[in-house]
N, CA, C and O atoms as a CHARMM CRD file, in Angstrom:
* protein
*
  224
    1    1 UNK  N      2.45100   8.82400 -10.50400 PROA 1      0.00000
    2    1 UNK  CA     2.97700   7.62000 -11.10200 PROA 1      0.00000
    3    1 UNK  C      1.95000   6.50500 -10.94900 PROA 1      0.00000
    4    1 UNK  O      1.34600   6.52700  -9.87600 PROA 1      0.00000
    5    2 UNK  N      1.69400   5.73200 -11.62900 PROA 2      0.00000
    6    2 UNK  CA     1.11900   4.50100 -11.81500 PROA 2      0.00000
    7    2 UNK  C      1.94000   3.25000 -11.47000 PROA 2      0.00000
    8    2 UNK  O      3.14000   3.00900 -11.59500 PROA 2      0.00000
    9    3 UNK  N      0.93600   2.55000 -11.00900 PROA 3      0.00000
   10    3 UNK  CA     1.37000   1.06700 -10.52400 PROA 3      0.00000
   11    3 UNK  C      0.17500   0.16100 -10.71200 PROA 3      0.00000
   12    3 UNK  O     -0.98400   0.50900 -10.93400 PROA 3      0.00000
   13    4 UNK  N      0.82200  -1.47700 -10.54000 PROA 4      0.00000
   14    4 UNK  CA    -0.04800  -2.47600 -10.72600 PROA 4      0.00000
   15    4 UNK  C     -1.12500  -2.55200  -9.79800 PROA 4      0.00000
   16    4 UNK  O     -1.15700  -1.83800  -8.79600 PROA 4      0.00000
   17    5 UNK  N     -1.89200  -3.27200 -10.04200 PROA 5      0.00000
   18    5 UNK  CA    -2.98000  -3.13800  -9.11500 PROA 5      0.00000
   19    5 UNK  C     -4.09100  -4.34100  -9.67200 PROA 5      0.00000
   20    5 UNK  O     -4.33600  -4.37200 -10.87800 PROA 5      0.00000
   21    6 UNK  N     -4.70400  -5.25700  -8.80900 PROA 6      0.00000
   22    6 UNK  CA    -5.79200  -6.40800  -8.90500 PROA 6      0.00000
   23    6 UNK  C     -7.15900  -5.79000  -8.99200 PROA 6      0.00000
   24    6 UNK  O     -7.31600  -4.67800  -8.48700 PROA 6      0.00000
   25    7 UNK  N     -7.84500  -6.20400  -9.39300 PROA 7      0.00000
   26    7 UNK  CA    -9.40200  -5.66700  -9.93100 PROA 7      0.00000
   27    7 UNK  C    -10.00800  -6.42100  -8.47000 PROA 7      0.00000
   28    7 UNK  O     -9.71900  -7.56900  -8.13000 PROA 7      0.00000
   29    8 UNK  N    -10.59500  -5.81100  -7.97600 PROA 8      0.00000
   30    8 UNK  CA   -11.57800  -6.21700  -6.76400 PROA 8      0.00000
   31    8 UNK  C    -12.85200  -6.76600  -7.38800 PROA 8      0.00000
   32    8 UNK  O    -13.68200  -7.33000  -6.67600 PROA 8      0.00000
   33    9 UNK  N    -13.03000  -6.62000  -8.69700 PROA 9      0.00000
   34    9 UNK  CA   -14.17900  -7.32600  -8.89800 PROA 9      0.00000
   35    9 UNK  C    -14.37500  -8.48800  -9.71700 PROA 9      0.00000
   36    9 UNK  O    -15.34700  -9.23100  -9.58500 PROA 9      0.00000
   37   10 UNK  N    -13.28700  -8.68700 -10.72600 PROA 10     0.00000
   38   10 UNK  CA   -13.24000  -9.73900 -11.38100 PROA 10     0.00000
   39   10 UNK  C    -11.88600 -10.41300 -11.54900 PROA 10     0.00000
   40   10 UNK  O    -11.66100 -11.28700 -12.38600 PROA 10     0.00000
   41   11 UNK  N    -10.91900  -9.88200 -10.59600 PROA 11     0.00000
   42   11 UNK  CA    -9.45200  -9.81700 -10.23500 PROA 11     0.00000
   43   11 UNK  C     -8.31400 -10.17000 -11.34300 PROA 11     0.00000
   44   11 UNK  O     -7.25500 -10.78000 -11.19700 PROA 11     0.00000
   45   12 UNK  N     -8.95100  -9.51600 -12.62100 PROA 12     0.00000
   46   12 UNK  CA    -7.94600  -9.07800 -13.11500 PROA 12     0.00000
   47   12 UNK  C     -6.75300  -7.88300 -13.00200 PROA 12     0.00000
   48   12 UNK  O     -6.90300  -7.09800 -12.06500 PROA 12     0.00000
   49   13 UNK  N     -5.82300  -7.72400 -13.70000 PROA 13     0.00000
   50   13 UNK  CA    -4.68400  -7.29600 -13.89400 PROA 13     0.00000
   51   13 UNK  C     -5.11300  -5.74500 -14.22400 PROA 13     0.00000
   52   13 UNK  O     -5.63300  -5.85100 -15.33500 PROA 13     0.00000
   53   14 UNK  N     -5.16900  -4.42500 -13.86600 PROA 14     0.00000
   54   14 UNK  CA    -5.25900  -3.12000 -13.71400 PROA 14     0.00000
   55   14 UNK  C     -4.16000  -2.38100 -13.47700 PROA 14     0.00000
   56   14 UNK  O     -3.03400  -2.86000 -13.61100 PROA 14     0.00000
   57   15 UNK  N     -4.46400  -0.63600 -12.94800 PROA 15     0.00000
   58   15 UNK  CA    -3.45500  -0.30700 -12.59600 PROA 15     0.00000
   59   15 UNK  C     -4.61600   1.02200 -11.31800 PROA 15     0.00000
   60   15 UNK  O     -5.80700   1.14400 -11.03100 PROA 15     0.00000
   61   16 UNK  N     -3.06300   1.84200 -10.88200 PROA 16     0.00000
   62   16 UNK  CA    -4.03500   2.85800  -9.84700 PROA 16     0.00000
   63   16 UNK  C     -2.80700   4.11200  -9.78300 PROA 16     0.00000
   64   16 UNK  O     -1.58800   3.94700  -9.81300 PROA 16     0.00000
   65   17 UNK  N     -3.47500   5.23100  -9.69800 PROA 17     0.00000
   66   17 UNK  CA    -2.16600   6.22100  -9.76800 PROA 17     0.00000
   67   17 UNK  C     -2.83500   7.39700 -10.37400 PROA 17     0.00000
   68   17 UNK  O     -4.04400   7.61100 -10.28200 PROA 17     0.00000
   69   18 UNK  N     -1.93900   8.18700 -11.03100 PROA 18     0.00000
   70   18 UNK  CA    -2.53200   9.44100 -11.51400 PROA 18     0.00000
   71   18 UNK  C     -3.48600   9.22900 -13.18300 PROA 18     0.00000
   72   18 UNK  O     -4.42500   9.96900 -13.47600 PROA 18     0.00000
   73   19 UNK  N     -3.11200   8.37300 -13.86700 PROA 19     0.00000
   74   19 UNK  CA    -3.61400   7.83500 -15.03600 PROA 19     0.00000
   75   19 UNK  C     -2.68200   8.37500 -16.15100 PROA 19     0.00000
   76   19 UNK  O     -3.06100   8.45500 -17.32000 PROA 19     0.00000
   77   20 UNK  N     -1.66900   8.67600 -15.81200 PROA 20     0.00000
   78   20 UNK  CA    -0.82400   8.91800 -17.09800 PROA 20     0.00000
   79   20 UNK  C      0.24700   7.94400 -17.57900 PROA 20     0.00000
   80   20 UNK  O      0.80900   7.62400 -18.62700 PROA 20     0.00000
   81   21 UNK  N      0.24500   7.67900 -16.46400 PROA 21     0.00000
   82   21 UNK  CA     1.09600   6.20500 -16.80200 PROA 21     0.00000
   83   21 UNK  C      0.86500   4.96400 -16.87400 PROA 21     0.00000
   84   21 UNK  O      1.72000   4.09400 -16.70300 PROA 21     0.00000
   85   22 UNK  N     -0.33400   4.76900 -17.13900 PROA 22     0.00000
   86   22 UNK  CA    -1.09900   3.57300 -17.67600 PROA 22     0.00000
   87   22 UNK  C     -0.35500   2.32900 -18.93900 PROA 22     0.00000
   88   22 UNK  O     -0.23900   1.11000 -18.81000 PROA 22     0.00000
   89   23 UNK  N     -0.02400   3.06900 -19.91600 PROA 23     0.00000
   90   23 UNK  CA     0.21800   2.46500 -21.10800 PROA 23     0.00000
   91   23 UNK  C      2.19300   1.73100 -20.10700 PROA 23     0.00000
   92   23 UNK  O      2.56900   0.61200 -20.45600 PROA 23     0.00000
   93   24 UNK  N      2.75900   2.23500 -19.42600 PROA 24     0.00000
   94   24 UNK  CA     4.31800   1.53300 -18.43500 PROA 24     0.00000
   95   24 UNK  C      3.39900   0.83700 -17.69500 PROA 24     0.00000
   96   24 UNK  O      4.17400  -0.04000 -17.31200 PROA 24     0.00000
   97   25 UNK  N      2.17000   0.49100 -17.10800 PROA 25     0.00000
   98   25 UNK  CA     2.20600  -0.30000 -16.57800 PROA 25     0.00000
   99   25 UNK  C      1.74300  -1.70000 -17.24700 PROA 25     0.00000
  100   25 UNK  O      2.19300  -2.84300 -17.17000 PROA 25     0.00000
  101   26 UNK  N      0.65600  -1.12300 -17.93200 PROA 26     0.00000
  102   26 UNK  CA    -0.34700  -2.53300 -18.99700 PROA 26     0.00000
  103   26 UNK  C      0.33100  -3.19200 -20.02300 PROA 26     0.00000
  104   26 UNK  O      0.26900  -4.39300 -20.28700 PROA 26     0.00000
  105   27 UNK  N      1.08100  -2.20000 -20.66800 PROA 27     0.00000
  106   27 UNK  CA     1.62900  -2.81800 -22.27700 PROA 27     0.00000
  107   27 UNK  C      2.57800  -4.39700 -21.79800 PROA 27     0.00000
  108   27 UNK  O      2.22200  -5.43200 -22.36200 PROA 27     0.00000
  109   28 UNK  N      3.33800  -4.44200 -21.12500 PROA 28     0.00000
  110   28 UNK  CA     3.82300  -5.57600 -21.02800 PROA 28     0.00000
  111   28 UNK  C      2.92500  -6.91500 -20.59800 PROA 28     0.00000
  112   28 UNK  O      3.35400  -8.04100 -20.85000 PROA 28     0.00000
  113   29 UNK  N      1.70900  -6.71700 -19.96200 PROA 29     0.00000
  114   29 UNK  CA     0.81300  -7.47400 -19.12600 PROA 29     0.00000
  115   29 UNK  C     -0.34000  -7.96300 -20.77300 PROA 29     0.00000
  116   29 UNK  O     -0.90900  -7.19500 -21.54800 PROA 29     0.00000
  117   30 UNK  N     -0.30200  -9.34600 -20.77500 PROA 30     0.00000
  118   30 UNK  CA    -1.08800  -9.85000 -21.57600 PROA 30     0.00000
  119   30 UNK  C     -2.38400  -9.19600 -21.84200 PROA 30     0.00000
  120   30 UNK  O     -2.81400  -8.63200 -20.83600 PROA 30     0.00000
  121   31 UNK  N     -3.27300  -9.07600 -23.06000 PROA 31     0.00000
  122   31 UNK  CA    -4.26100  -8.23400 -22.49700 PROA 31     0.00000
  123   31 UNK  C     -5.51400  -9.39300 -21.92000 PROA 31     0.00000
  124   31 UNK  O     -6.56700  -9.10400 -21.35200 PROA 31     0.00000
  125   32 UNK  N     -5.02800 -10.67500 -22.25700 PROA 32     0.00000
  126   32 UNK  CA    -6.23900 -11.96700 -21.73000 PROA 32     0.00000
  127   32 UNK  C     -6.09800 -11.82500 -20.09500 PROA 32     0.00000
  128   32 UNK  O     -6.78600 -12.58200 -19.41000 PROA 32     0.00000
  129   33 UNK  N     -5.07100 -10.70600 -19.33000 PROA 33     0.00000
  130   33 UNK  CA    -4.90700 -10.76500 -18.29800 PROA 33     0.00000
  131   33 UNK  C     -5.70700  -9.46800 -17.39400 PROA 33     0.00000
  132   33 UNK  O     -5.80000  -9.38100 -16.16900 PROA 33     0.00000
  133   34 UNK  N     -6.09900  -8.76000 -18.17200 PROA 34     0.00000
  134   34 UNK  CA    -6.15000  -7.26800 -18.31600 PROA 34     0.00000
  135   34 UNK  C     -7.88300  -7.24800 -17.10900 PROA 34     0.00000
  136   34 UNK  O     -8.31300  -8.39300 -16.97100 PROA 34     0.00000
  137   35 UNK  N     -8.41600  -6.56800 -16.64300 PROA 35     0.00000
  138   35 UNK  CA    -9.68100  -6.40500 -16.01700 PROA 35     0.00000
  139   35 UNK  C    -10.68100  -6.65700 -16.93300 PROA 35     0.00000
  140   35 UNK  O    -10.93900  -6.00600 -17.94500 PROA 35     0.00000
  141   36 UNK  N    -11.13700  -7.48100 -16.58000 PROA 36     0.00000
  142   36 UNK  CA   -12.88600  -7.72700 -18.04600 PROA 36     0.00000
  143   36 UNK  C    -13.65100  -7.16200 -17.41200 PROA 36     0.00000
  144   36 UNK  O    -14.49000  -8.02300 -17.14700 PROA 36     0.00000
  145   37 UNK  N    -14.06700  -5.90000 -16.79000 PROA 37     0.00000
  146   37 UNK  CA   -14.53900  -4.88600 -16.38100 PROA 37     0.00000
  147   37 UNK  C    -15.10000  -3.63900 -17.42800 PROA 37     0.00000
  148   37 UNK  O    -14.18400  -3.14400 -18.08500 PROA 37     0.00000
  149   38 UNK  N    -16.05900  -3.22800 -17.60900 PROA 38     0.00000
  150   38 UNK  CA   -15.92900  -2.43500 -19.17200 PROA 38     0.00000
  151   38 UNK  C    -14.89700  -1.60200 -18.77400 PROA 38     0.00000
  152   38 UNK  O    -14.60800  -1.30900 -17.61400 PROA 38     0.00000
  153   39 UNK  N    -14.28900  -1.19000 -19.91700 PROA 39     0.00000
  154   39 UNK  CA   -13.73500   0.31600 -19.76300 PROA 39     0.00000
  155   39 UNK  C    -13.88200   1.90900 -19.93700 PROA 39     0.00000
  156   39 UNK  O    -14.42300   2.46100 -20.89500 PROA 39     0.00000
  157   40 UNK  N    -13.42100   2.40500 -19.06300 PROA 40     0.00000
  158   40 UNK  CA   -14.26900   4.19000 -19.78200 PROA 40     0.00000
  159   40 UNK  C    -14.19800   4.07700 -20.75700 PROA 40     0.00000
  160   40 UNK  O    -13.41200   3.36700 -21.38400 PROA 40     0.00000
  161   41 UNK  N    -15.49900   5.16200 -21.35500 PROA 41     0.00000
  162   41 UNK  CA   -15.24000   5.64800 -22.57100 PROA 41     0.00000
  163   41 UNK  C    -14.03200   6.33500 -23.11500 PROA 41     0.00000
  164   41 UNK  O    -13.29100   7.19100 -22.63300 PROA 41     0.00000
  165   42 UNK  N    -14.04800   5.83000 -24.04200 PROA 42     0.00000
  166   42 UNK  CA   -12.83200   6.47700 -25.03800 PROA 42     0.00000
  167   42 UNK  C    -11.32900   5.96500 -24.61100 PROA 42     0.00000
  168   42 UNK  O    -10.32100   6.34100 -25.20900 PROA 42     0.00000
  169   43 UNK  N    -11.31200   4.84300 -23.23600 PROA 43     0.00000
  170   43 UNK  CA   -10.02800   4.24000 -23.48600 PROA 43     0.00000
  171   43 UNK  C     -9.63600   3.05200 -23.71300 PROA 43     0.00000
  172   43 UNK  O    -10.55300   2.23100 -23.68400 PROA 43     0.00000
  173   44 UNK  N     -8.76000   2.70200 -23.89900 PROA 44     0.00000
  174   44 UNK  CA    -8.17700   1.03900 -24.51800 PROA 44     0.00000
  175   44 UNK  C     -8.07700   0.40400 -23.45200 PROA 44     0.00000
  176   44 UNK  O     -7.82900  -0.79700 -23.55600 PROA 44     0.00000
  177   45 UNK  N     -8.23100   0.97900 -22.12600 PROA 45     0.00000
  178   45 UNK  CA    -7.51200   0.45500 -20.83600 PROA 45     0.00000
  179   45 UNK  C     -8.39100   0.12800 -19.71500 PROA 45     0.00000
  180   45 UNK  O     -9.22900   0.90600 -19.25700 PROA 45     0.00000
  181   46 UNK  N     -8.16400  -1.06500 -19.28800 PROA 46     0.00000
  182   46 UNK  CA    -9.52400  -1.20600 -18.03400 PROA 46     0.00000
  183   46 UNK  C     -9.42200  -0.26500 -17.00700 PROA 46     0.00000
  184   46 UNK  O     -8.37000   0.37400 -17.00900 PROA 46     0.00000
  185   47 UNK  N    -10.28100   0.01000 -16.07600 PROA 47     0.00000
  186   47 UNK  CA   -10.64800   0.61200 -15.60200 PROA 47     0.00000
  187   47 UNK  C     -9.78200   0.66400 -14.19700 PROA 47     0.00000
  188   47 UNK  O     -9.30300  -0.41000 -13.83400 PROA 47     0.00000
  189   48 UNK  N     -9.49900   2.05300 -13.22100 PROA 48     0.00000
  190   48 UNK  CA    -8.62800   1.97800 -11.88700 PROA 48     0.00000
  191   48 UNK  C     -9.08600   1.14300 -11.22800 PROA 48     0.00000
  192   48 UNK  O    -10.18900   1.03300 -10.69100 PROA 48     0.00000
  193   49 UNK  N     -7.96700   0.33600 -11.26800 PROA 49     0.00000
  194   49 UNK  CA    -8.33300  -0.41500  -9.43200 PROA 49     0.00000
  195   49 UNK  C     -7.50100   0.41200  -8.52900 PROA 49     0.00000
  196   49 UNK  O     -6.71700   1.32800  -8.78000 PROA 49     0.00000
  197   50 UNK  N     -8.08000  -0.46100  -6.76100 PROA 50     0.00000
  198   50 UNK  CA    -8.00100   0.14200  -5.72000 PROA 50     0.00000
  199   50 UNK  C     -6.87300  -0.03900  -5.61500 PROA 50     0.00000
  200   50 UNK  O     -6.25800  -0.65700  -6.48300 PROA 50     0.00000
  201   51 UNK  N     -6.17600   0.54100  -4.32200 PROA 51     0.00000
  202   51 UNK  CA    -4.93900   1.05500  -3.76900 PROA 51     0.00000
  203   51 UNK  C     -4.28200  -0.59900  -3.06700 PROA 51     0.00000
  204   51 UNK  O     -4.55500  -0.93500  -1.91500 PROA 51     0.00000
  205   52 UNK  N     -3.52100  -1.36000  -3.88600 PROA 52     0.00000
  206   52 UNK  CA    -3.20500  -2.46700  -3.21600 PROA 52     0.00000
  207   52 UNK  C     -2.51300  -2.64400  -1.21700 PROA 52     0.00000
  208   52 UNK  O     -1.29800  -2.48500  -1.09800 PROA 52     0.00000
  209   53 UNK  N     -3.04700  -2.84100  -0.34700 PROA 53     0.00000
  210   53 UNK  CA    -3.01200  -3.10400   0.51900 PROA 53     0.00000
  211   53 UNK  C     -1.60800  -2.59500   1.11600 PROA 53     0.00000
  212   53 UNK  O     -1.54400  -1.91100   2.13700 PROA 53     0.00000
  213   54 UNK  N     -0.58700  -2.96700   0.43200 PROA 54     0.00000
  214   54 UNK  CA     0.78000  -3.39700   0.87900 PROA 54     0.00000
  215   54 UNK  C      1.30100  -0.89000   0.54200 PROA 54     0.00000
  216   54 UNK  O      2.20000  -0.38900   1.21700 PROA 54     0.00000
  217   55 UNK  N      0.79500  -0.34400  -0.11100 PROA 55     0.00000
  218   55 UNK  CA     0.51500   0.84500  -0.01100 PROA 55     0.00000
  219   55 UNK  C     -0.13700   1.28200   0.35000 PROA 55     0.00000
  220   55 UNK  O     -0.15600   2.44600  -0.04800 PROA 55     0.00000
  221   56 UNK  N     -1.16600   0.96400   1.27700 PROA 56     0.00000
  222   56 UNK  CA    -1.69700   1.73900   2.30600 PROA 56     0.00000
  223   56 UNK  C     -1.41500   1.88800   3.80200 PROA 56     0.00000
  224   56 UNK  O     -2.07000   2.68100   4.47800 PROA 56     0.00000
């Protein structure tokens, strides 16, 4: 499962998890909010961030 998650590098809005559930976590989240991080190839979606604190 996927969850929210902060970009450690430019602290935008991401996610972290298995990657299938990407599109339940982002689609509601603005995309001006989204990681300005490039993204892999071939997806619409910024890139995993790390494991937010409060789950580890």
């Amino acid at each position: 499962m996927c969850k929210p998650s902060v970009c450690d590098t430019c602290s935008g809005k991401t996610w972290f998890g298995c990657g299938l559930h990407i599109p339940s976590v982002l689609d509601s989240v603005p995309k001006e909010e989204w990681c300005k991080c490039p993204k892999p190839e071939g997806s619409q979606y910024p890139p995993k961030g790390s494991v937010p604190a409060v789950w580890k």
